[in-house]
N, CA, C and O atoms as CSV, one atom per row, in Angstrom:
chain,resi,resn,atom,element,x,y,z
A,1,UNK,N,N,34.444,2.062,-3.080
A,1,UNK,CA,C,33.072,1.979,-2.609
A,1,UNK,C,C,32.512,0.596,-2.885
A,1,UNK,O,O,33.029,0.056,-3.863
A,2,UNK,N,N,31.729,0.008,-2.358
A,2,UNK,CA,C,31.328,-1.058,-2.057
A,2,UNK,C,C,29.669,-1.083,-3.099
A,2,UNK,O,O,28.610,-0.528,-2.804
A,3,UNK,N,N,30.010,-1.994,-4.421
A,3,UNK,CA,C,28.584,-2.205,-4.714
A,3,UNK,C,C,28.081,-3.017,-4.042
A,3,UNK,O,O,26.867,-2.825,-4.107
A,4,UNK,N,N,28.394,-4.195,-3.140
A,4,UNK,CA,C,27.115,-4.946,-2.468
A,4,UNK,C,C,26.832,-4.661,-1.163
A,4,UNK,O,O,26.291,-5.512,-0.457
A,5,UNK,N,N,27.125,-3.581,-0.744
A,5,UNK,CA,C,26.217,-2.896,-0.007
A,5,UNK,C,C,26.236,-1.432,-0.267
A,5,UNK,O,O,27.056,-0.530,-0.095
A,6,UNK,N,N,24.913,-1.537,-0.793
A,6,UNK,CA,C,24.557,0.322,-0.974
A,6,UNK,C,C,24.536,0.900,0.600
A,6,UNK,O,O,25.140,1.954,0.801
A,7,UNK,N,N,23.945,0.326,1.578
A,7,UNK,CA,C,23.523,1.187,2.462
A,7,UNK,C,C,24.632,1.606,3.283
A,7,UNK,O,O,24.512,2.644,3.933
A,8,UNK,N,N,25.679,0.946,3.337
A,8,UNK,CA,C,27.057,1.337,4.187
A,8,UNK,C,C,27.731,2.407,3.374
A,8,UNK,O,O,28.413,3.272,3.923
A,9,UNK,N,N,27.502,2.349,1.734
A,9,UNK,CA,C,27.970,3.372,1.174
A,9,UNK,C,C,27.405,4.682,1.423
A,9,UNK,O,O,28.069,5.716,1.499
A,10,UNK,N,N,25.808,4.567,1.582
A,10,UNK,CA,C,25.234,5.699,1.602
A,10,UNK,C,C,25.452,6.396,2.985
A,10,UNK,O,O,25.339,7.618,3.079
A,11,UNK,N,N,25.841,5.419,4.314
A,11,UNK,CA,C,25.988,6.019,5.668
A,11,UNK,C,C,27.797,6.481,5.139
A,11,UNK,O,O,28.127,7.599,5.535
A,12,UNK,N,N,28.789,5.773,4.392
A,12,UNK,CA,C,29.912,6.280,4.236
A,12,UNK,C,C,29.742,7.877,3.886
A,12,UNK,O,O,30.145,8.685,4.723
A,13,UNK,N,N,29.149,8.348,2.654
A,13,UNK,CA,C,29.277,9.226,2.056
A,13,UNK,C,C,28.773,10.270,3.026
A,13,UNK,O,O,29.387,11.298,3.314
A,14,UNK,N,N,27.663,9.927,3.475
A,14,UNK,CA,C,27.217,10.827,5.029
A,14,UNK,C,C,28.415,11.502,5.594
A,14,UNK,O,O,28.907,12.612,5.392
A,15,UNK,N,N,28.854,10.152,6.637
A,15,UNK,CA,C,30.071,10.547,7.301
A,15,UNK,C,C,31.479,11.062,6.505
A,15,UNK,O,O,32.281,11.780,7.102
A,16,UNK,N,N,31.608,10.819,5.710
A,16,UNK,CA,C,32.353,11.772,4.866
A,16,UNK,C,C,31.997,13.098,4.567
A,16,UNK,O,O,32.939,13.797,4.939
A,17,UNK,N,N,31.322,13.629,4.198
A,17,UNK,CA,C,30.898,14.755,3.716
A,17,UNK,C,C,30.834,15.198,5.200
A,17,UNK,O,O,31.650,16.118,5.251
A,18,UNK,N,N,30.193,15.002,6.682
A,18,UNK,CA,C,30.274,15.616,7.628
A,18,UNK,C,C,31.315,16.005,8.366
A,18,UNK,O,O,31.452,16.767,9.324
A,19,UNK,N,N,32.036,15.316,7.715
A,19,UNK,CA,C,33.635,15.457,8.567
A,19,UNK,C,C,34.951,16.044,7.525
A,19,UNK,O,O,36.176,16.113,7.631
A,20,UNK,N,N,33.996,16.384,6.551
A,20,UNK,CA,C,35.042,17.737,5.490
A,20,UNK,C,C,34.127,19.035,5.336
A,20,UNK,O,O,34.218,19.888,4.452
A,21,UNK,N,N,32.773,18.966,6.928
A,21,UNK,CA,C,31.721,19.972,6.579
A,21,UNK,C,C,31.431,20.801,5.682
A,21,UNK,O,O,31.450,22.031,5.646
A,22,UNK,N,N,31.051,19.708,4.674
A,22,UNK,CA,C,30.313,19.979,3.295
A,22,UNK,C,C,28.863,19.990,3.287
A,22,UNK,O,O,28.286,18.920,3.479
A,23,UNK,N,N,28.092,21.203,3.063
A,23,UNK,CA,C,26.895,21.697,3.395
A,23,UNK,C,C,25.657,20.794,2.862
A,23,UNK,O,O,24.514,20.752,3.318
A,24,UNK,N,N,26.269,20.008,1.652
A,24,UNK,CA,C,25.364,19.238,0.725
A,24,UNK,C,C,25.775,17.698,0.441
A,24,UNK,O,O,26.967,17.644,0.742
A,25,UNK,N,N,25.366,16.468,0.020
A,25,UNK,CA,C,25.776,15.894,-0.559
A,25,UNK,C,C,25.172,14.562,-1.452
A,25,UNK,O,O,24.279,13.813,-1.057
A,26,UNK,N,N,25.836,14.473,-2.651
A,26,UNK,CA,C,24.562,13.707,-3.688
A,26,UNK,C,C,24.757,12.096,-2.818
A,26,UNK,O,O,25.639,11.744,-2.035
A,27,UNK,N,N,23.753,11.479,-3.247
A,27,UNK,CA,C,23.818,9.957,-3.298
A,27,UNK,C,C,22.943,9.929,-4.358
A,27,UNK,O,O,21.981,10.637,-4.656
A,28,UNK,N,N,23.710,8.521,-5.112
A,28,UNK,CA,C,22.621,7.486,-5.805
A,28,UNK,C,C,21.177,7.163,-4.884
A,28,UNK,O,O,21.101,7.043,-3.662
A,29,UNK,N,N,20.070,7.068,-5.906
A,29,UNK,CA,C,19.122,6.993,-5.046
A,29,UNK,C,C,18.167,5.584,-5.240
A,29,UNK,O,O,18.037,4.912,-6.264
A,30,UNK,N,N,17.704,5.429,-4.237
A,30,UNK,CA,C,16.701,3.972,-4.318
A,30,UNK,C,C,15.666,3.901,-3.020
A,30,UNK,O,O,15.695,4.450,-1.918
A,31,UNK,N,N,14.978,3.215,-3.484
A,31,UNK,CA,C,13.758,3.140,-2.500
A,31,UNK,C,C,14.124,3.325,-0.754
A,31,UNK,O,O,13.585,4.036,0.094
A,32,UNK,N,N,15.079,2.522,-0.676
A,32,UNK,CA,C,15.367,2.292,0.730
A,32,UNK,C,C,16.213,3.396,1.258
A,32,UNK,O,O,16.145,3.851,2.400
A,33,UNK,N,N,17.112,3.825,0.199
A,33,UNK,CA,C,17.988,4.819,1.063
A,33,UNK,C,C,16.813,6.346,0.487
A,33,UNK,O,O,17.362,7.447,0.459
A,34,UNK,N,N,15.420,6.272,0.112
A,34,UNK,CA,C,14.585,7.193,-0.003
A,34,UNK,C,C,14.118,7.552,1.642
A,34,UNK,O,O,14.214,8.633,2.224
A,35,UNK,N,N,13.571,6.213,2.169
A,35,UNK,CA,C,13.349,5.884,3.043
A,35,UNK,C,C,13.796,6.528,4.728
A,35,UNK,O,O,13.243,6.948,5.744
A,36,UNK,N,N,15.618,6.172,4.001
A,36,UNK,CA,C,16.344,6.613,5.187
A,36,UNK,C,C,16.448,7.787,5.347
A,36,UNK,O,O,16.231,8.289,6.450
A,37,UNK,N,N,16.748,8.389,4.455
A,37,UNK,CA,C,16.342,9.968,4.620
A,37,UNK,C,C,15.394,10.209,5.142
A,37,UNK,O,O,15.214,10.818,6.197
A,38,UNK,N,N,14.629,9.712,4.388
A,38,UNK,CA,C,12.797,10.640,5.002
A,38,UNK,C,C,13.459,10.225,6.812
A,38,UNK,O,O,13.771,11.174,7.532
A,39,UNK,N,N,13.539,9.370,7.124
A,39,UNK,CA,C,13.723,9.155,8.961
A,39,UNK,C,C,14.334,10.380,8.704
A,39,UNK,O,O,13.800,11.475,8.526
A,40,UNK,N,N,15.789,10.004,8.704
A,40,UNK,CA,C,16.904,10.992,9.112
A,40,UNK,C,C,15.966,12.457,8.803
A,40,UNK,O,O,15.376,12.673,9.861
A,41,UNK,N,N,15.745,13.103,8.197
A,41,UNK,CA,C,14.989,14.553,8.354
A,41,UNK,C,C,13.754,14.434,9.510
A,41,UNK,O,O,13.753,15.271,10.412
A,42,UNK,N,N,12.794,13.482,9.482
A,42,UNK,CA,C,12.147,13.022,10.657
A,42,UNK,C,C,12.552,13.435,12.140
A,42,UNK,O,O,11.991,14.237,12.886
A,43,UNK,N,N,13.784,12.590,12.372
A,43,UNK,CA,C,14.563,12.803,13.569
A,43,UNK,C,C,15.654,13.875,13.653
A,43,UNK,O,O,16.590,13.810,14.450
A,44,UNK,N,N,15.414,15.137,12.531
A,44,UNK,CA,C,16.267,15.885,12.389
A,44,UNK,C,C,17.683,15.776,12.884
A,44,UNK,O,O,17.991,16.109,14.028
A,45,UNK,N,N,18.609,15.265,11.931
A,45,UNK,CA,C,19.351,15.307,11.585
A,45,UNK,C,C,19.864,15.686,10.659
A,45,UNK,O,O,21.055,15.988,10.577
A,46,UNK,N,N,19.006,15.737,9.755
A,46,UNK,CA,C,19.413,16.343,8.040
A,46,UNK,C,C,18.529,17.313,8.469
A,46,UNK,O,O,17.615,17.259,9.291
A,47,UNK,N,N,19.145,18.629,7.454
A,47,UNK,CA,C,18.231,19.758,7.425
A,47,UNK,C,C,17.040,19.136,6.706
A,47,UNK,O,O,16.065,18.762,7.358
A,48,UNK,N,N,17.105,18.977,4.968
A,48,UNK,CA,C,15.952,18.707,4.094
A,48,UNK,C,C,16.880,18.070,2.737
A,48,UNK,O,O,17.994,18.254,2.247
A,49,UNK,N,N,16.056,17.486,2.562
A,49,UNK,CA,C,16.729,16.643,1.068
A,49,UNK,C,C,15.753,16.744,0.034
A,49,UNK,O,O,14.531,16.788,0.168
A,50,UNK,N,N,16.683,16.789,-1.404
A,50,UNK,CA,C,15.306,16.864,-2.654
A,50,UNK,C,C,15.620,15.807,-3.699
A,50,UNK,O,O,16.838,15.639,-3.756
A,51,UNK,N,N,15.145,15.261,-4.300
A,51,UNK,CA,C,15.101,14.114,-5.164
A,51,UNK,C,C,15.389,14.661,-6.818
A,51,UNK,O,O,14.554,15.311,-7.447
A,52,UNK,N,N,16.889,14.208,-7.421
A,52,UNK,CA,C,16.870,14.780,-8.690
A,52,UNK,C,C,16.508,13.766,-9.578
A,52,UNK,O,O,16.589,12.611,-9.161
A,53,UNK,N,N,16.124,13.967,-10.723
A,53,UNK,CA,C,15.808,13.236,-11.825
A,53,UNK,C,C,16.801,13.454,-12.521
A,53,UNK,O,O,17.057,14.559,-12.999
A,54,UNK,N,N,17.630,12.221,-12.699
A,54,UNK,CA,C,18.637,12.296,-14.072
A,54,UNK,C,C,18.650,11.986,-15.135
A,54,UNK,O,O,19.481,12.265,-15.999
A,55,UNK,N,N,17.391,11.143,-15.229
A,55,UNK,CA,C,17.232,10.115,-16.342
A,55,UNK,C,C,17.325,8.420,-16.374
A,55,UNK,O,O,16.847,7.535,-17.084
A,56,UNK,N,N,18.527,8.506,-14.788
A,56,UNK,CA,C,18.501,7.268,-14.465
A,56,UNK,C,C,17.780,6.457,-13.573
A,56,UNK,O,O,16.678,5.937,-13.750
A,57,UNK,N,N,18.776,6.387,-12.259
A,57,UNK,CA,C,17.868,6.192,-11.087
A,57,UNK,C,C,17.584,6.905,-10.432
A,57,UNK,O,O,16.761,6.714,-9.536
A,58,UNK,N,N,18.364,8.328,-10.731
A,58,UNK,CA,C,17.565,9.372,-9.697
A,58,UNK,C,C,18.984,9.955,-8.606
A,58,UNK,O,O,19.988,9.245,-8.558
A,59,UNK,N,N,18.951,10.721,-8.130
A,59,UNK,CA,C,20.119,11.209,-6.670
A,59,UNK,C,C,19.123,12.095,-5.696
A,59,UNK,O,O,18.220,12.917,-5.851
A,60,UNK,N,N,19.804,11.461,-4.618
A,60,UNK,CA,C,19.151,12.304,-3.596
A,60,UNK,C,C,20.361,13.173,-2.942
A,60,UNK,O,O,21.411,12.669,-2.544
A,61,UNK,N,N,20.061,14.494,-2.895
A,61,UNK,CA,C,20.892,15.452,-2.561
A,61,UNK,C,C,20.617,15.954,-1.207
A,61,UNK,O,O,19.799,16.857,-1.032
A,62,UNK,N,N,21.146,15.507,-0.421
A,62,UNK,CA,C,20.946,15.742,1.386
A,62,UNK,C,C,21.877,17.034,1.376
A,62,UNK,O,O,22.976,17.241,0.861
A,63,UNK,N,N,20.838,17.997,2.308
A,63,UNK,CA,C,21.570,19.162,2.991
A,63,UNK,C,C,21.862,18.718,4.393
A,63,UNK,O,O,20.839,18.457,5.026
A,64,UNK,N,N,22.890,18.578,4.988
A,64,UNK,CA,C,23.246,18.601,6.152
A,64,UNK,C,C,23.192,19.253,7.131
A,64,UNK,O,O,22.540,20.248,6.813
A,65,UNK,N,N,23.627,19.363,8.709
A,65,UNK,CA,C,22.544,20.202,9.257
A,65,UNK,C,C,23.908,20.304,10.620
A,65,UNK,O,O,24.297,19.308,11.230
A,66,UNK,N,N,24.481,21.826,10.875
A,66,UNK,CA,C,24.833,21.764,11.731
A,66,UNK,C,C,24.508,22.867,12.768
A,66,UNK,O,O,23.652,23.742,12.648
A,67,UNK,N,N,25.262,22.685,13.704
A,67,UNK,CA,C,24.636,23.940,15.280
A,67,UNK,C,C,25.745,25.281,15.006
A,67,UNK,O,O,26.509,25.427,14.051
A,68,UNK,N,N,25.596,25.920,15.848
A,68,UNK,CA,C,26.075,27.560,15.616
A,68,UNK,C,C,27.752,27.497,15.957
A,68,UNK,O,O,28.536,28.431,15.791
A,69,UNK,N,N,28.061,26.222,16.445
A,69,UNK,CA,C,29.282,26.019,16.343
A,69,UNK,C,C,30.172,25.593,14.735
A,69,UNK,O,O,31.357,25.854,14.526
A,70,UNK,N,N,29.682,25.228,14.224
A,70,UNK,CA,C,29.620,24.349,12.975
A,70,UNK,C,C,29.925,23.234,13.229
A,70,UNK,O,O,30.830,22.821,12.504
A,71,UNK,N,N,29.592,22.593,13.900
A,71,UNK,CA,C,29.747,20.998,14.484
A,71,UNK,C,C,28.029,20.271,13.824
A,71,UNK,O,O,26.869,20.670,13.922
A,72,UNK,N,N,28.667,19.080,13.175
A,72,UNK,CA,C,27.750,18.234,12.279
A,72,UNK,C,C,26.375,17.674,13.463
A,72,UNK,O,O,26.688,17.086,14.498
A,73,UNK,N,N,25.629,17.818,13.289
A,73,UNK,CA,C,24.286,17.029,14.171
A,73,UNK,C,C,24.588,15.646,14.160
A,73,UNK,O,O,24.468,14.850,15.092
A,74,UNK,N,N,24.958,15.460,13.104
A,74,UNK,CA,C,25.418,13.565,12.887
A,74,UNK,C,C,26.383,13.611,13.566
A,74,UNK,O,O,27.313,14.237,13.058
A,75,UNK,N,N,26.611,13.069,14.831
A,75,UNK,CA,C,28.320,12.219,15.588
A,75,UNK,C,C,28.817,11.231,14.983
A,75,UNK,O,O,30.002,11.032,14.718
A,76,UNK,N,N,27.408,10.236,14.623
A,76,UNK,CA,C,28.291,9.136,14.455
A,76,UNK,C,C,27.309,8.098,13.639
A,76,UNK,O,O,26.141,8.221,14.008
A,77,UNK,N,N,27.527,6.987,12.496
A,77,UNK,CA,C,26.692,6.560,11.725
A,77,UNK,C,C,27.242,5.035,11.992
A,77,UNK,O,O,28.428,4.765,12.184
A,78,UNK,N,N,26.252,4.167,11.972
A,78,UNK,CA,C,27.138,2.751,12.333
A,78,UNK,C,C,26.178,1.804,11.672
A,78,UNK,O,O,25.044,1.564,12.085
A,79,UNK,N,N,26.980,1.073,10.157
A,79,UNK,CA,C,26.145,0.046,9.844
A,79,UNK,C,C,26.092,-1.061,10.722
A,79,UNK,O,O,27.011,-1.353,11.487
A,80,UNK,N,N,24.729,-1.853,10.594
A,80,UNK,CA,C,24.691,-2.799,11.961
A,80,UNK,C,C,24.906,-4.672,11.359
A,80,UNK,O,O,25.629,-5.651,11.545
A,81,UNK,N,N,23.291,-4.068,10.288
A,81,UNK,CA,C,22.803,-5.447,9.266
A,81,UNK,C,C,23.888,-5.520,8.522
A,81,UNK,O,O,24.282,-4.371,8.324
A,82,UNK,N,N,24.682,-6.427,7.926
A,82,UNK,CA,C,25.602,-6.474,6.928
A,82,UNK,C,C,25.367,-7.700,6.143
A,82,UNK,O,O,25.038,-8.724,6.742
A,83,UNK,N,N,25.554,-7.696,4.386
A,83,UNK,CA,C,25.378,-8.577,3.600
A,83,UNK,C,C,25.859,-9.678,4.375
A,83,UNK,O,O,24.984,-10.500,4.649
A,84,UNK,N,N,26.985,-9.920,4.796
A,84,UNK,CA,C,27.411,-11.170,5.822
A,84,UNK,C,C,27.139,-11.492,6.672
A,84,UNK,O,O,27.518,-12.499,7.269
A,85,UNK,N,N,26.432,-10.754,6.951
A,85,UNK,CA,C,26.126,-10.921,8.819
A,85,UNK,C,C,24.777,-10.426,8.899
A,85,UNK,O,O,24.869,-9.229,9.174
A,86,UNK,N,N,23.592,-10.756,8.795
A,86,UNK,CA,C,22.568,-10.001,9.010
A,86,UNK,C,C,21.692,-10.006,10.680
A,86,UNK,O,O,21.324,-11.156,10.917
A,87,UNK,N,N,21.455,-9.403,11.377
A,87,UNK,CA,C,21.393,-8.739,12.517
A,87,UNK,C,C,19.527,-8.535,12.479
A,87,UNK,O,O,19.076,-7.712,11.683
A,88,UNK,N,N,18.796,-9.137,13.157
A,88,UNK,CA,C,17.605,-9.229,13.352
A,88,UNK,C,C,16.968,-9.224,15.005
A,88,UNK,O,O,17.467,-9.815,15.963
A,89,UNK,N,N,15.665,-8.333,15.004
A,89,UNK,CA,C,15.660,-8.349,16.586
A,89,UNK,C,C,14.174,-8.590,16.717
A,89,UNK,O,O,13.432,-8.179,15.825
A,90,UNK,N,N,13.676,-9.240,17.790
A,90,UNK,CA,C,12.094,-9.050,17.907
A,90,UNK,C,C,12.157,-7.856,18.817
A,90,UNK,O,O,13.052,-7.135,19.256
A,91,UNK,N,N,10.416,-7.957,18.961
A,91,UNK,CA,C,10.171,-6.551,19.420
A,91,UNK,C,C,10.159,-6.174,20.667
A,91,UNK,O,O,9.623,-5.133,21.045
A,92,UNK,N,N,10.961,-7.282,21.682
A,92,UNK,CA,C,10.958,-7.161,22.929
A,92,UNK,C,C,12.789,-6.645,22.712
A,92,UNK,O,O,13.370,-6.009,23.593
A,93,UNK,N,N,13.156,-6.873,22.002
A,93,UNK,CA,C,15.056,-7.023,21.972
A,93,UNK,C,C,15.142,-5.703,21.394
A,93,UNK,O,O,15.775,-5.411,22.409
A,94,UNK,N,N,15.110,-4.501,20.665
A,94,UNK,CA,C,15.344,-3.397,19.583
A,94,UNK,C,C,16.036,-2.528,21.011
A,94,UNK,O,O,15.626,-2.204,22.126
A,95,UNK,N,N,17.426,-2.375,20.156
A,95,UNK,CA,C,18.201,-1.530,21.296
A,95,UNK,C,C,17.920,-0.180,20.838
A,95,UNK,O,O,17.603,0.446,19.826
A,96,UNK,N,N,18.273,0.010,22.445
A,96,UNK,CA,C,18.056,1.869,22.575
A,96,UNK,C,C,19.633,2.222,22.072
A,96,UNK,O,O,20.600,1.538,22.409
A,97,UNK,N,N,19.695,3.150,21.398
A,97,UNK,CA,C,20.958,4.000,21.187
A,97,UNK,C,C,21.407,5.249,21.926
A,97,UNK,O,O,20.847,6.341,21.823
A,98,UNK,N,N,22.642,4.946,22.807
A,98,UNK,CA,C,22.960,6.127,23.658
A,98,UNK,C,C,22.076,6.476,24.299
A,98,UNK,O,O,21.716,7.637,24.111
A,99,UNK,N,N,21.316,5.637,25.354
A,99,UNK,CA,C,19.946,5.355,26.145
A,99,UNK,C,C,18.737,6.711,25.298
A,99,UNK,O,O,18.273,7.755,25.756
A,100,UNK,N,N,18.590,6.069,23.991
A,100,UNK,CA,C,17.398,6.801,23.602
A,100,UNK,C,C,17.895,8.471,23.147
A,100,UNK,O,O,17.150,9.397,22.828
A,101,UNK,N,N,19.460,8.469,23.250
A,101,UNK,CA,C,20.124,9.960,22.486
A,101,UNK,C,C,20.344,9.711,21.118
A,101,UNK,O,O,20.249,10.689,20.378
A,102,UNK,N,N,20.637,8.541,20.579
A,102,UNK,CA,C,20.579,8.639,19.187
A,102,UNK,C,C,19.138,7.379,18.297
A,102,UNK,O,O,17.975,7.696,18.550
A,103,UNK,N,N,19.276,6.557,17.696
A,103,UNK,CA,C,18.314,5.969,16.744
A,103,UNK,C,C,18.785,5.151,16.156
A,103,UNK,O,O,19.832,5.254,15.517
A,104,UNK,N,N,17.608,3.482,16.334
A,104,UNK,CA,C,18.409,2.446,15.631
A,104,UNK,C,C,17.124,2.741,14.969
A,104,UNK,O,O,16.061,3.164,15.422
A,105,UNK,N,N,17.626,2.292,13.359
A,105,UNK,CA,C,16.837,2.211,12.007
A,105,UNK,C,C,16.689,1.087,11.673
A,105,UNK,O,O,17.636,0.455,11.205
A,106,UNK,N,N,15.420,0.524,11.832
A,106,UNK,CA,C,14.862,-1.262,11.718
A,106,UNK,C,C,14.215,-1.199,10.081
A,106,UNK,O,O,13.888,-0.138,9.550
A,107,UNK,N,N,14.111,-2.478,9.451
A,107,UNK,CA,C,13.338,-2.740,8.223
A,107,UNK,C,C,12.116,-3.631,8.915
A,107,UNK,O,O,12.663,-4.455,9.647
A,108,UNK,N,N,11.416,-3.704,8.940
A,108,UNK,CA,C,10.454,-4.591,9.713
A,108,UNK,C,C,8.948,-4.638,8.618
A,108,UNK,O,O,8.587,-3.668,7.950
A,109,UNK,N,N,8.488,-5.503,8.636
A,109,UNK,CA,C,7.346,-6.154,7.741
A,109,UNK,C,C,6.493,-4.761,7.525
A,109,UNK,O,O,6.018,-4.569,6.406
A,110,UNK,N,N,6.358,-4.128,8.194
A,110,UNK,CA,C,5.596,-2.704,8.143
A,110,UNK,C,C,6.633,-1.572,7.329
A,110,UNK,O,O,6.296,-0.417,7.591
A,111,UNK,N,N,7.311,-1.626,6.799
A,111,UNK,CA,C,8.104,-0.935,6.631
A,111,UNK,C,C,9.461,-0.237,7.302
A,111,UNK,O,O,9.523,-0.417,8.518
A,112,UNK,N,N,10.312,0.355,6.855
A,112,UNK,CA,C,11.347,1.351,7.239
A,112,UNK,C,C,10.860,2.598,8.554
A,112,UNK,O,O,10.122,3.563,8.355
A,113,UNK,N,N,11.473,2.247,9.785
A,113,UNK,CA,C,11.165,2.813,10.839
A,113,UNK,C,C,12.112,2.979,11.787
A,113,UNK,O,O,13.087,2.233,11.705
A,114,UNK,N,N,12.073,3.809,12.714
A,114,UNK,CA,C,13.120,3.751,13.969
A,114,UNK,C,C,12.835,2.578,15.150
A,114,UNK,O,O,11.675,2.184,15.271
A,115,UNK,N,N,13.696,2.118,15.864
A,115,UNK,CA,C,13.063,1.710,16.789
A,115,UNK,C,C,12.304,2.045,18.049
A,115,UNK,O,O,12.056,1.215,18.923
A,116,UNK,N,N,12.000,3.141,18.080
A,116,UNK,CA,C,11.074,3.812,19.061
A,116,UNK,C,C,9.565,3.316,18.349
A,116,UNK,O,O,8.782,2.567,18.932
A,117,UNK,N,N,9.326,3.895,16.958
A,117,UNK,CA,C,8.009,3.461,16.269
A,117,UNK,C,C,8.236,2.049,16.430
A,117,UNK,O,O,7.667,1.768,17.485
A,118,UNK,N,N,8.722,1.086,15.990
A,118,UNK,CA,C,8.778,-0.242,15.766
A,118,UNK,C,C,8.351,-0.961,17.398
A,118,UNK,O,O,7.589,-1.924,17.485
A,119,UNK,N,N,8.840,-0.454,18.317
A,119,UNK,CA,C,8.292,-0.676,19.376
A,119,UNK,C,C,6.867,-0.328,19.818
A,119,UNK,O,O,6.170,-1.069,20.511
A,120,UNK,N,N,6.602,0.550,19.475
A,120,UNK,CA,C,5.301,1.543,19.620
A,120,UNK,C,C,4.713,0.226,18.875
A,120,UNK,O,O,4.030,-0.452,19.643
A,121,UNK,N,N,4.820,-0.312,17.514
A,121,UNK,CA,C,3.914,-0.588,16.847
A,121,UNK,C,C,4.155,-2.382,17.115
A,121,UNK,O,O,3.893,-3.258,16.290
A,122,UNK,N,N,4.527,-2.514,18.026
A,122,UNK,CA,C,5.367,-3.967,18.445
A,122,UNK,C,C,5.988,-4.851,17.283
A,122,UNK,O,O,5.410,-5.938,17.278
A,123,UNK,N,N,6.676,-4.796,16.586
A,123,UNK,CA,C,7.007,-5.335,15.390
A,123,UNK,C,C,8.616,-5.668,15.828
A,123,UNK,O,O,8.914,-5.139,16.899
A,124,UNK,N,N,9.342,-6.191,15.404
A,124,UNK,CA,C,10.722,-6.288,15.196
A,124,UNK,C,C,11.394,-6.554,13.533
A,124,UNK,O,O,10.677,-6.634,12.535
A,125,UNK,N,N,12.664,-6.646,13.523
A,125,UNK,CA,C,13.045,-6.542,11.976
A,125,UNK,C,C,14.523,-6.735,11.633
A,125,UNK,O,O,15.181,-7.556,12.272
A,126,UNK,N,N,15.025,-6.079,10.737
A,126,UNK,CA,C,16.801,-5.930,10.648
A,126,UNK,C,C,17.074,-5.050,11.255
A,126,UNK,O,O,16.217,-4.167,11.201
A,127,UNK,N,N,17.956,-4.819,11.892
A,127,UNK,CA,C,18.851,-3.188,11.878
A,127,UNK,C,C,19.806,-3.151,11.265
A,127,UNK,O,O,20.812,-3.847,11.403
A,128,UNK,N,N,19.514,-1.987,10.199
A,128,UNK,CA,C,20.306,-1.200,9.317
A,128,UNK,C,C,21.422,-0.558,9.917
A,128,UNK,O,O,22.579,-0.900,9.671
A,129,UNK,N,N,21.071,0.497,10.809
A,129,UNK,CA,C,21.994,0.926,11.135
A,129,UNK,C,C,21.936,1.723,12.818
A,129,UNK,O,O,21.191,1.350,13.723
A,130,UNK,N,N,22.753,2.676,12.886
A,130,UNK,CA,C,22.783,3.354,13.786
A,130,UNK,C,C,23.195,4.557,13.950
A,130,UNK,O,O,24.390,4.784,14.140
A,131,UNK,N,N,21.912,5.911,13.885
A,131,UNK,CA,C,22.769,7.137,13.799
A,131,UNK,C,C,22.572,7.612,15.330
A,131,UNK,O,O,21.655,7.178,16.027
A,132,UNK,N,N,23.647,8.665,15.836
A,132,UNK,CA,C,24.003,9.238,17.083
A,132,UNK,C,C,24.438,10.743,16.815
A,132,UNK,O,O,24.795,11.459,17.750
């Protein structure tokens, strides 16, 4: 696992756990990947997540969320921004994902948002990532 980037770890552990359809799963927790959750349940994809106190920094324990098939709601998770490469868009540029079927996740001066809001609110920013 990768300490200098938390957030590819935290979309790893996602896609891991969805693809050994495991009903639950912990992450280390921090402001930003607080953040991403709150979207991800937003745009339902996650059922609901709860915040544990360990003493340390905390875990966030995501319930996952699938259809009556048991097929994961998450297809597909794609880091975009990378410590090496960082990936920035104004607010005329913020791509649609799978023409508006899935969600790019921007950091933008206003905070942690999708790009549907970020447009709405004309802003541009990083993209984090990409769920489908």
């Amino acid at each position: 696992m990768s300490k200098t980037d938390p957030i590819a770890e935290y979309l790893t552990r996602i896609r891991n756990a969805t693809r050994a359809k495991h009903r639950k799963v912990d992450i280390p927790a921090s402001n930003l990947k607080k953040e991403l959750t709150k979207i991800l349940q937003d745009e339902a994809y996650i059922k609901n997540y709860v915040l544990i106190d360990d003493g340390k920094q905390g875990i966030i324990r995501i319930y996952l969320k699938y259809d009556e098939n048991d097929n994961s709601v998450i297809t597909g998770l794609k880091r975009v921004s990378k410590p090496g490469y960082r990936r920035y868009v104004d607010k005329k540029n913020i791509p649609r994902v799978f023409n508006n079927l899935g969600i790019a996740i921007l950091t933008t001066s206003q905070g942690v948002m999708t790009g549907q809001e970020a447009r709405k609110k004309g802003v541009g920013g990083e993209i984090l990532c990409y769920v489908w």
